[in-house]
C-alpha positions in Angstrom: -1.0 20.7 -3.7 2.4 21.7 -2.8 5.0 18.7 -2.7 8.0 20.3 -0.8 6.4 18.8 2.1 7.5 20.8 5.5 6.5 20.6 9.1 7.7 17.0 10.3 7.9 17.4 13.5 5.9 17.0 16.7 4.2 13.4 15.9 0.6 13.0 15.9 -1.1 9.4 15.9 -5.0 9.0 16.6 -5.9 5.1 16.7 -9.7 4.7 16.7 -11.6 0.9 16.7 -15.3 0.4 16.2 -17.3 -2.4 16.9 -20.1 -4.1 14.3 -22.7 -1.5 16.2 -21.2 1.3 15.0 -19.2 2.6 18.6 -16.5 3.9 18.5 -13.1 4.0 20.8 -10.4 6.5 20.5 -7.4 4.7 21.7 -4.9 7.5 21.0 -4.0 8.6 24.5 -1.7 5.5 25.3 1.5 4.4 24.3 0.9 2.7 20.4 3.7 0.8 18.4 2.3 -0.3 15.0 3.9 -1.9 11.8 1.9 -1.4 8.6 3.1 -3.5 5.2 1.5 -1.9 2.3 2.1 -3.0 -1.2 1.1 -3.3 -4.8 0.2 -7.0 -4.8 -2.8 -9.0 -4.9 -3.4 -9.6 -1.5 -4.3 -7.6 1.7 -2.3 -5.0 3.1 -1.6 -6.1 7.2 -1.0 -4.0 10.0 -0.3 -5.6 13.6 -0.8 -2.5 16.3 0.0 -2.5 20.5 -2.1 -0.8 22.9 -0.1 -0.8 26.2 -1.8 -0.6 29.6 -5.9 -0.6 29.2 -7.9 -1.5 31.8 -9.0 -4.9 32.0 -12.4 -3.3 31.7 -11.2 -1.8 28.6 -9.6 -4.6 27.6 -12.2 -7.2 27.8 -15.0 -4.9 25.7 -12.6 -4.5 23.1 -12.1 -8.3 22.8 -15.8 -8.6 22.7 -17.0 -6.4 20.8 -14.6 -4.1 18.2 -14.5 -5.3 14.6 -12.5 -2.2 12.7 -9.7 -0.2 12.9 -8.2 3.0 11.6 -5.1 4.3 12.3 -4.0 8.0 11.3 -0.3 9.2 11.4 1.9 12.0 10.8 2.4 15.9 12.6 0.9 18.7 14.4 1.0 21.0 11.5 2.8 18.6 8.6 1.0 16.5 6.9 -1.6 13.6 8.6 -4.2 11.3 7.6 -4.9 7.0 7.7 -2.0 4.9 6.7 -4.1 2.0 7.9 -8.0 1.0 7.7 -9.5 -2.5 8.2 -10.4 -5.1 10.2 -9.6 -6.5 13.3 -8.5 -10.3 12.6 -7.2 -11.8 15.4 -6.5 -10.0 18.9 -2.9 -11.0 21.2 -2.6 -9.9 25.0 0.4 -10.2 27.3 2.5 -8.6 29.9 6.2 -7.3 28.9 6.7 -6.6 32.6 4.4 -7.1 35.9 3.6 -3.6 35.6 3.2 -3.1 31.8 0.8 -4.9 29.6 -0.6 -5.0 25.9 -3.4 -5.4 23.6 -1.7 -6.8 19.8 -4.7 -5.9 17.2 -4.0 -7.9 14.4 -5.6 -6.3 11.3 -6.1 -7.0 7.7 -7.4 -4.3 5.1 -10.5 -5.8 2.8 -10.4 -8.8 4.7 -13.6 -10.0 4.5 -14.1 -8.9 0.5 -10.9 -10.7 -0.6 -11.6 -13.6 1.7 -15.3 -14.0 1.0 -16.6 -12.5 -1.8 -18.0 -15.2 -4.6 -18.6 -14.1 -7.3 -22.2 -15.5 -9.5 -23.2 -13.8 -12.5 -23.7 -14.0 -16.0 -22.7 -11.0 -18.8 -24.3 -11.0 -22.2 -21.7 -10.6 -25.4 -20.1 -7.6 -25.5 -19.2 -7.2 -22.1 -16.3 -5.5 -20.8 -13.7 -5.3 -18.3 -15.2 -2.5 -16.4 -18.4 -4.7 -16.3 -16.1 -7.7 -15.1 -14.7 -5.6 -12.1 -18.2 -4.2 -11.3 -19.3 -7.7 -11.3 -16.3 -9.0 -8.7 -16.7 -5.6 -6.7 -20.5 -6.1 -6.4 -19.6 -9.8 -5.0 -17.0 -8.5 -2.3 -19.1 -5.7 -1.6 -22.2 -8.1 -0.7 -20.1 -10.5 1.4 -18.9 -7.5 3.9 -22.8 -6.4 4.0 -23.7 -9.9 4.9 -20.7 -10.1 7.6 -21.8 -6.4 8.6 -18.7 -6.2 11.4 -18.2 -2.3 10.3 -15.7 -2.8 6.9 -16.1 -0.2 4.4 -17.1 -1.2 0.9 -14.6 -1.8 -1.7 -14.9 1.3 -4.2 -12.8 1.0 -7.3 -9.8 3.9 -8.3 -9.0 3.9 -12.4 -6.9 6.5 -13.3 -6.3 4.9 -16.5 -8.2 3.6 -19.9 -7.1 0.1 -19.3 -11.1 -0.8 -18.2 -12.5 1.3 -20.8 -10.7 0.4 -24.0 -10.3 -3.2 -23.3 -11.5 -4.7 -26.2 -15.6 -5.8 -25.7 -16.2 -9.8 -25.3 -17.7 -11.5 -28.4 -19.3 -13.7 -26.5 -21.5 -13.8 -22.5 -19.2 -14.5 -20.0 -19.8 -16.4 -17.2 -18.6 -15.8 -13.7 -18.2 -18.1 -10.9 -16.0 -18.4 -7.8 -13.8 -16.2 -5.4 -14.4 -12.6 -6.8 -10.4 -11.8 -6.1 -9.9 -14.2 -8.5 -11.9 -13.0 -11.1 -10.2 -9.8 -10.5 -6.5 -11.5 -10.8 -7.5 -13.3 -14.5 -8.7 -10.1 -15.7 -5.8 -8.2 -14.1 -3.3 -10.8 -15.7 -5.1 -10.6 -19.1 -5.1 -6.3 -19.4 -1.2 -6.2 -17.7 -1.9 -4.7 -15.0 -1.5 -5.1 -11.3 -4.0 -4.5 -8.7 -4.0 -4.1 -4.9 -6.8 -2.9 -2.3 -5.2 0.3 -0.5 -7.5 1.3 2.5 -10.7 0.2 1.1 -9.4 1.5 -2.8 -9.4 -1.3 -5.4 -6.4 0.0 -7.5 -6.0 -0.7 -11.5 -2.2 0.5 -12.5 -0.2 -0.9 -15.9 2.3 -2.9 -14.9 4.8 0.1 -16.3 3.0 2.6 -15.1 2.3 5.0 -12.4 0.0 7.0 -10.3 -1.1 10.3 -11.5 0.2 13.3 -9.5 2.8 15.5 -8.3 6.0 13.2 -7.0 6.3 13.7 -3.1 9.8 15.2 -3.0 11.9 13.5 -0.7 15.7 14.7 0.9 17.2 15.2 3.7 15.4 18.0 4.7 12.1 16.6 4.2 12.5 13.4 5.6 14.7 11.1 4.4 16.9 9.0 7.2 20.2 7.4 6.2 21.1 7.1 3.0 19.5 5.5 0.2 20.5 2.3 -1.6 19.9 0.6 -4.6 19.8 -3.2 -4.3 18.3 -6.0 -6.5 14.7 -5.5 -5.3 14.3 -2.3 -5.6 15.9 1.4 -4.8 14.9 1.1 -0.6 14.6 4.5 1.0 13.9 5.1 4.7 12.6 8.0 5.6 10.2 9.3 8.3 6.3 8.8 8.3 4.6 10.7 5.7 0.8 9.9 5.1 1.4 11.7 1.5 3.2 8.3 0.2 1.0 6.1 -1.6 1.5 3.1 -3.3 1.6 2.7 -6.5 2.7 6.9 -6.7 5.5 8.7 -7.1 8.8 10.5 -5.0 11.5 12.9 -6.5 15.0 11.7 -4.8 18.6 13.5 -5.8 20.8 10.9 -7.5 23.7 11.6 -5.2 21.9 10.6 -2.4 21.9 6.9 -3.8 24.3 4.4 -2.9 24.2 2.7 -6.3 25.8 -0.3 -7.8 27.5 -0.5 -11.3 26.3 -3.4 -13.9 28.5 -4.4 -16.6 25.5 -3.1 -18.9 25.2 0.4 -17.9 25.8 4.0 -19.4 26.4 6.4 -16.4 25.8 9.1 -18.7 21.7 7.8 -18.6 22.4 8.0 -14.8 23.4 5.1 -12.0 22.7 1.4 -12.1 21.0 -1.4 -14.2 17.5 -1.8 -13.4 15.3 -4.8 -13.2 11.6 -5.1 -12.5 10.8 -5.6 -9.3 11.3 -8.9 -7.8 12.6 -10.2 -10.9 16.1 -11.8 -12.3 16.9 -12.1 -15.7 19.2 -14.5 -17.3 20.7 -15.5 -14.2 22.6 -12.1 -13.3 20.7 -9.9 -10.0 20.5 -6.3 -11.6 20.2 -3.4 -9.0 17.1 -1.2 -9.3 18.0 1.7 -12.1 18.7 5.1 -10.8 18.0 7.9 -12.8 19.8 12.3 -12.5 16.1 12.7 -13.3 15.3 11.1 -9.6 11.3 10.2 -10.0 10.3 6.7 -8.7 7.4 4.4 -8.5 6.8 3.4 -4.9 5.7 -0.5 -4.6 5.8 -1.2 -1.3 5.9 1.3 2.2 6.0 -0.5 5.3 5.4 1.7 8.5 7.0 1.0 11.7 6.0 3.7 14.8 6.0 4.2 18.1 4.3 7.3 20.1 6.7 7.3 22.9 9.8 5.7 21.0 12.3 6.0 18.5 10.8 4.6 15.7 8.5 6.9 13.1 9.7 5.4 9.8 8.5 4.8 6.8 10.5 2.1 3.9 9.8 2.1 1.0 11.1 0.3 -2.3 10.6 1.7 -5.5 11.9 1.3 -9.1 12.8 4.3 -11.4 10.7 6.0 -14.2 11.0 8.1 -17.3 8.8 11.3 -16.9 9.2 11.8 -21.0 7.1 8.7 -21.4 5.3 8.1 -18.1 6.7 4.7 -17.7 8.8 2.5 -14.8 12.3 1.3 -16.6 12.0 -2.5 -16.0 14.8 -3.8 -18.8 17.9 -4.3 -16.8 19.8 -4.0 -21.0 17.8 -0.9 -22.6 16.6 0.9 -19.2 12.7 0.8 -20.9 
């Protein structure tokens, strides 16, 4: 797959909802604003989508009986596919005008797994992580078929050896309680972070990165304003593009960053101090690192769109990486 991505033009946005029955609506002839956080924490991604003008027909069926959502965004002949899939949560309606009203569809990705699953089960000694993540995946996976209001299963994405070389438990393990959390002790214990993207239980090293081509981003192929390194993170804005995942990769020119200079830092290595991401270190705020090399790990991407607006953005905050050892530089003094 090509990443000079081309094409970003003439929008495209198909919003369909299905109810616990299995119908489904396609809401994608109307006006739809939508904003879409997605990030690589431990806790679901949220998207909060407007429907204006349905028929209080429409309306009222929806309300009743629509449990899921998926959202797909991007262009006519670019790229396009789901930046959001989950469940309905809570539904808001209301009138901006006498003439012009909305449905709100507030929606939350593995809502029911992360919320419900419990996890009860034994493992004899020698068990392993990948046997302790089947276990909590098997528990989240059972609470959505006992809901049954149309969420996918939770399937599990490890691109790396971190479940497979983890060294085997001496002794049986017993499990018992929320399945997430059985997930975060495990997580914590292997250094890694993990996240739920779409119905994809993701396993990533803390200083490490999806595999994969990085989704080279400029001026031509999308990027809006200019970019800027600040003390969370390098934040780029840039226009939708359903390519960007978290937890992967984009290529950016170095003289497209605003940086900031740190009393610690060798230009010659290539812009600013780095810290890890929502971090501080001895009291001092470092600036994300910037690097001539230009690849970056992409943490969070929130979405904000509108079909017959302005807005068809997508932010994102990243941190820098070193392509010679396939790590994020997280130490704001050595750039490792």
């Amino acid at each position: 797959m090509t990443t000079d991505q081309i094409g970003l033009f003439n929008r495209k946005c198909v919003l369909q909802i299905t109810s616990a029955a299995g119908e489904t609506l396609d809401l994608s002839e109307f006006r739809i604003v939508f904003s879409i956080e997605a990030a690589d924490i431990d806790h679901p991604n949220t998207a909060v989508i407007r429907v204006y003008n349905l028929k209080p027909e429409t309306m009222n069926k929806i309300l009743l009986e629509f449990t899921t959502v998926t959202l797909q965004a991007g262009y006519q002949n670019g790229p396009f596919a789901a930046i959001f899939a989950g469940s309905i949560k809570q539904f808001r309606k209301g009138k901006e005008t006498a003439t012009r009203t909305y449905l709100d569809l507030l929606c939350s990705d593995a809502d029911v797994f992360y919320n419900q699953g419990f996890v009860s089960a034994s493992l004899a000694k020698g068990n392993t992580p990948q046997q302790v993540i089947a276990a909590a995946v098997a528990a989240g996976n059972k609470a959505i078929s006992n809901v049954s209001n149309g969420e996918t299963s939770v399937v599990v994405r490890d691109d790396f050896d971190t479940l497979k070389t983890g060294i085997a438990n001496p002794r049986s393990k017993v499990l018992f309680g929320a399945a997430r959390d059985t997930i975060h002790t495990l997580a914590s214990t292997l250094n890694v972070s993990w996240s739920i993207q779409q119905g994809v239980l993701q396993l990533i090293p803390v200083n490490r990165y999806l595999p994969g081509p990085p989704i080279q981003m400029s001026t031509q192929t999308g990027v809006v304003g200019i970019p800027e390194a600040t003390n969370e993170g390098l934040k780029i804005q840039c226009l939708i593009n359903p390519l960007l995942q978290v937890g992967g990769t984009i290529q950016l020119n170095a003289d497209l960053i605003n940086t900031f200079i740190g009393s610690s830092i060798n230009l010659a290595q290539g812009g600013s101090a780095g810290v890890s991401f929502r971090s501080r270190g001895k009291d001092i705020d470092y600036v994300a690192k910037t690097t001539f090399d230009g690849v970056y790990r992409i943490y969070v991407i929130e979405y904000e769109g509108d079909t017959r607006g302005q807005k068809w953005y997508a932010n994102l905050t990243c941190l820098a990486t070193d392509k010679t050892t396939s790590t994020v530089l997280t130490n704001p003094l050595t750039g490792g």
